[in-house]
N, C-alpha and C positions, 0 to 999 in steps of 0.2 A: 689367493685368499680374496674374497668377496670383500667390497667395499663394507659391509655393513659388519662382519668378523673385523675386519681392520679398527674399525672404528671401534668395536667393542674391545678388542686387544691393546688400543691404545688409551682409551679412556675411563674402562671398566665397569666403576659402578655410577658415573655421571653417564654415560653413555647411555644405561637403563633407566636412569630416571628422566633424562630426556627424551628416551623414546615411549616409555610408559606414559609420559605426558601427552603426548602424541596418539597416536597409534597402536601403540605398542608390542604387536602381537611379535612381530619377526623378532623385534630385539628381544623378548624377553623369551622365545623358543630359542635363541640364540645364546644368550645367558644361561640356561638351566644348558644346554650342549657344556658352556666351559665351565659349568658347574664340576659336573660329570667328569671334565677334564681335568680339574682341581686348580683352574683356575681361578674361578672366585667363589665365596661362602654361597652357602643355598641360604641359611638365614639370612645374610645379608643381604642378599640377591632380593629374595621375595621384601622381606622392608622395603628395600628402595624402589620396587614394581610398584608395592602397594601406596607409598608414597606417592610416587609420580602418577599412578594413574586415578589418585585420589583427586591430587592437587590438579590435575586438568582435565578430568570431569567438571569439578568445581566451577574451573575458570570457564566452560564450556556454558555451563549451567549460568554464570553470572552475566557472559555475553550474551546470551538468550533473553536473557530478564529485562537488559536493557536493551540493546540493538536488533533482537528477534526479528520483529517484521522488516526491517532495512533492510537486515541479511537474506534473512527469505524472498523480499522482493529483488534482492539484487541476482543471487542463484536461486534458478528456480530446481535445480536438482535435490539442492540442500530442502527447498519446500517440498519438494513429492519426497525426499527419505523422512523429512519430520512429519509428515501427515500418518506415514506408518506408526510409529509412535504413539501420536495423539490418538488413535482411533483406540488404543488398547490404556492409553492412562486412565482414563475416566475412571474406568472397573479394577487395575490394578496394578497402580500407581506403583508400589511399592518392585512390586516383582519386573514391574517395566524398569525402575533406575537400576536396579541387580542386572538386568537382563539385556542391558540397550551393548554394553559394553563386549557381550559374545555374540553377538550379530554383525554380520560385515557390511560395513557403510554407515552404520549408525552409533558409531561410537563417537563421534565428535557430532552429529545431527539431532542425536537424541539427546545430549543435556542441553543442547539449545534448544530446541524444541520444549523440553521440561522449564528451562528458562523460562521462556516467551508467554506460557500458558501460566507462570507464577505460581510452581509449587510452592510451599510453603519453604524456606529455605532449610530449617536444621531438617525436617523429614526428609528432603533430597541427600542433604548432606552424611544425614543415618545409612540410608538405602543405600547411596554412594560409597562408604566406605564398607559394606558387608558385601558388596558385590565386587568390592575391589580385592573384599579376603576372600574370596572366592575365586577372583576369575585369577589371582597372581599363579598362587600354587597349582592351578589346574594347567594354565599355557605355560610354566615354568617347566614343570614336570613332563609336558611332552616333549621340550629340548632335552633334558636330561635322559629322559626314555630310548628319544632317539638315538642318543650317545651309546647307550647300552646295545641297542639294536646293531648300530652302526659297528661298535668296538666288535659284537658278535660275527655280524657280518663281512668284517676285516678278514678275523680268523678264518669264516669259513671260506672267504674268495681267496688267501693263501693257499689255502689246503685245495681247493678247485682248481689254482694257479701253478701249484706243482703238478699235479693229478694231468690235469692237458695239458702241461709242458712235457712229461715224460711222455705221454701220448704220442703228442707229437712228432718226437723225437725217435720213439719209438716208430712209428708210420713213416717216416724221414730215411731212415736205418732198413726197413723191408723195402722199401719204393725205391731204394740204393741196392740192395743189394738183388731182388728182383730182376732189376734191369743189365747190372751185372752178368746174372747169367743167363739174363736172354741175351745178351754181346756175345759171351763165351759160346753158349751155345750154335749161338748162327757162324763163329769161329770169325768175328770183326775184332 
């Protein structure tokens, strides 16, 4: 089992809200997988995504506000991902806070970035929490999906697994008996 299943099998739904704080994407494709497996609620699963990736956008966003240029000038990586950002809020502000969080790299760059340029706080925090009900159930649902896939896929690499075993066995049994009576024949 993968360090990050481990961690989700021992700590559950703290696990998801830690990683949704974060990053979130693995843990929370990873969760809707033990969804699927009935190990944790899907309701509860997505709350606590939505929680956690509410509450560290936020704290992302409030870092910005105050420490923005620090941080920017200390990583200049974190500056060239928030510039991407800033070139598109001017015009639409709105659909950038929904939207920083389904881009990779800028899910932690973009509410500090949003920070730093001092949106308005509760509009961020609006924006913030409808792109969080958005982006939960849509990365949730691909681990769940997966599950499906996978449980599908199980069945049919069984049935592929008996299929070339008898195969084989079967090519095993003529490659035997073949050689057989080419022995008999040559009379060795």
């Amino acid at each position: 089992m993968s360090f990050v299943l481990q961690v989700l099998a021992d700590y559950g739904y703290l696990a998801v809200f830690i990683g949704c704080l974060l990053e979130g994407e693995t843990i929370l494709v990873l969760a809707g997988f033990a969804c699927h497996q009935g190990h944790l609620s899907v309701p509860l699963t997505l709350a606590v995504a939505v929680a956690g990736a509410t509450l560290g956008d936020q704290l992302f966003y409030w870092l910005g506000r105050y420490r923005g240029p620090a941080l920017f000038a200390r990583f200049p990586s974190l500056a060239q991902r928030a510039q991407r950002v800033l070139a598109s809020l001017s015009r639409y502000d709105g659909l950038v806070v929904m939207g920083v969080r389904f881009v990779y790299g800028l899910r932690i760059a973009g509410p500090i970035a949003i920070g730093a340029i001092r949106m308005r706080p509760r509009r961020f925090a609006f924006f913030n929490l409808l792109g969080a009900l958005l982006w939960a159930p849509l990365v949730g649902a691909a681990g769940y999906l997966f599950g499906s896939t996978l449980e599908a896929l199980i069945g049919d690499v069984e049935r592929i697994e008996l299929t070339g075993t008898v195969l084989i066995v079967g090519a095993a049994l003529v490659l035997v008996g073949v050689r057989r009576w080419a022995r008999v024949r040559r009379g060795t």
